[in-house]
N, C-alpha and C positions, 0 to 999 in steps of 0.2 A: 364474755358470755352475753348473750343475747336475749332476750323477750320470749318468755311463751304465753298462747293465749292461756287467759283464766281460768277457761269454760268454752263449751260448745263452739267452734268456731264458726257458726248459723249467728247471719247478724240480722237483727230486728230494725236499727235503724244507726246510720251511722255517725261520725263526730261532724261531718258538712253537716247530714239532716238537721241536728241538735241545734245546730248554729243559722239554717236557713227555719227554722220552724222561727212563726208567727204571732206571739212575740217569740224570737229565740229563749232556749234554755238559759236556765240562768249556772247550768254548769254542764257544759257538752261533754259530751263523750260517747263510748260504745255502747251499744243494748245489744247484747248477745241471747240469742232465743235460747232461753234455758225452760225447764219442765221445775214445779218447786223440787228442791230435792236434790238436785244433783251437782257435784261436788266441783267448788270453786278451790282451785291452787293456787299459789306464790307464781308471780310471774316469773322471780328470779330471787335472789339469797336477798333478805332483808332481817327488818326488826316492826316489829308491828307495834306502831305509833298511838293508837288509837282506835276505841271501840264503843260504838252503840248499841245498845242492849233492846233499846224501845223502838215500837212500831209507830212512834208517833212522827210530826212534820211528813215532809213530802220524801225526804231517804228512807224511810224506815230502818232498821237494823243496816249497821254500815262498819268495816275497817279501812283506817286508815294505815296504809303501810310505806315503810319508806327505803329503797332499794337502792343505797348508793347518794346521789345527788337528786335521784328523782322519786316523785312523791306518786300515789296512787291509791284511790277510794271505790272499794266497792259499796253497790247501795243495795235496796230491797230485798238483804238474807234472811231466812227461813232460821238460818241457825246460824252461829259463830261457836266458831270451832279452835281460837284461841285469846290469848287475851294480852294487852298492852305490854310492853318490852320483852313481850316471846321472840327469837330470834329464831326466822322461818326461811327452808331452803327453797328452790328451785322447784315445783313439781309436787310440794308440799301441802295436803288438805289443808284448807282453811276456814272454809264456810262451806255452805250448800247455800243454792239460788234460793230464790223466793218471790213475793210479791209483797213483802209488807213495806206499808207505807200510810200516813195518815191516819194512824191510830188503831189500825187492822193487819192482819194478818195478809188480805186479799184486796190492801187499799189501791192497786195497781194492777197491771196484768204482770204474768210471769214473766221475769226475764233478769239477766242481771246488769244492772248499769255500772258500767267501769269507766272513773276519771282519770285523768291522768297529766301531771305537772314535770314534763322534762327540766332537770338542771337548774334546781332549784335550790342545791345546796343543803343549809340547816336553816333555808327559810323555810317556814313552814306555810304553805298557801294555802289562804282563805278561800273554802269553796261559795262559788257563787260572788267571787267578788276576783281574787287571783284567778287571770286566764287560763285553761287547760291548753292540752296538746293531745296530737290525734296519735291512738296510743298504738292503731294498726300500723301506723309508719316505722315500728319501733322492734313490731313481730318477725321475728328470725324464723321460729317452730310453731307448729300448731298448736303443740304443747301436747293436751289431755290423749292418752290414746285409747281407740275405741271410737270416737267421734267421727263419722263422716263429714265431710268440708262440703258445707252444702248453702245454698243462697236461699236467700228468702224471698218470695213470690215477690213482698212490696217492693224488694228493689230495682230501682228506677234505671233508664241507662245510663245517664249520670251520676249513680253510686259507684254502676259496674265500669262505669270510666275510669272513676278517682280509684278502684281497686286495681285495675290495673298497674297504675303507674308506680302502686308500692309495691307490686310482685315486681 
């Protein structure tokens, strides 16, 4: 079974972006344009590893999930919508996006940031320290339905390059 996206498949910036910004991120991954509010799923059948409740540091509200050998963290949710050793299927509500981060609700702009650590067993990776992987390489489906598959203006022709080569 395959990858679906989490959320909105409108990407705000992608896992190159992350890694080419100035200092780069200190944990790459996807920013999917989401609105607060609207509902993140299980990429695929897992067990949910871990959960932050508070808006505070720079993730704000975050799960950690673990689907197999590989590992995956949403950041900046509005809500969490399960809780540590819940075992979550494919397709399954999880959270709703959001923007919290640094100690607020609106410490960031909306959207939802998705990490993601390919094959990594029952290590468990240190974010911001263990490297991520780019988690569109990994998408089978779109996932959520109802979404239109739409691009976002900032993207450069070097996003839409590197998009291609994964379709």
């Amino acid at each position: 079974m395959g990858y679906i996206r989490p959320s909105n498949p409108g990407i705000n910036d992608s896992w190159t972006g992350h890694k080419n910004r100035r200092p780069p991120s200190s944990e790459p991954g996807i920013d999917y344009s989401c609105s607060v509010g609207d509902p993140v799923v299980a990429p695929a059948d897992g067990v949910i590893h871990g959960v932050k409740n508070s808006t505070s540091g720079a993730t704000g509200r975050a799960i950690m999930l673990r689907t197999g050998r590989d590992w995956h963290r949403a950041l900046h949710l509005s809500e969490i919508l399960v809780r540590r050793g819940q075992r979550v299927e494919q397709g399954q509500l999880i959270a709703r996006s959001g923007a919290s981060a640094n100690g607020k609700e609106n410490g960031v702009g909306q959207h939802l940031h998705w990490s993601f650590w390919f094959d990594r067993g029952d290590s468990v990776p240190t974010p911001g320290i263990t490297p991520t992987d780019d988690f569109e390489r990994f998408v089978t489906s779109p996932g959520i339905a109802g979404f239109a598959l739409e691009e976002d203006p900032l993207f450069t022709d070097q996003d839409r390059a590197l998009l291609q080569q994964i379709k």
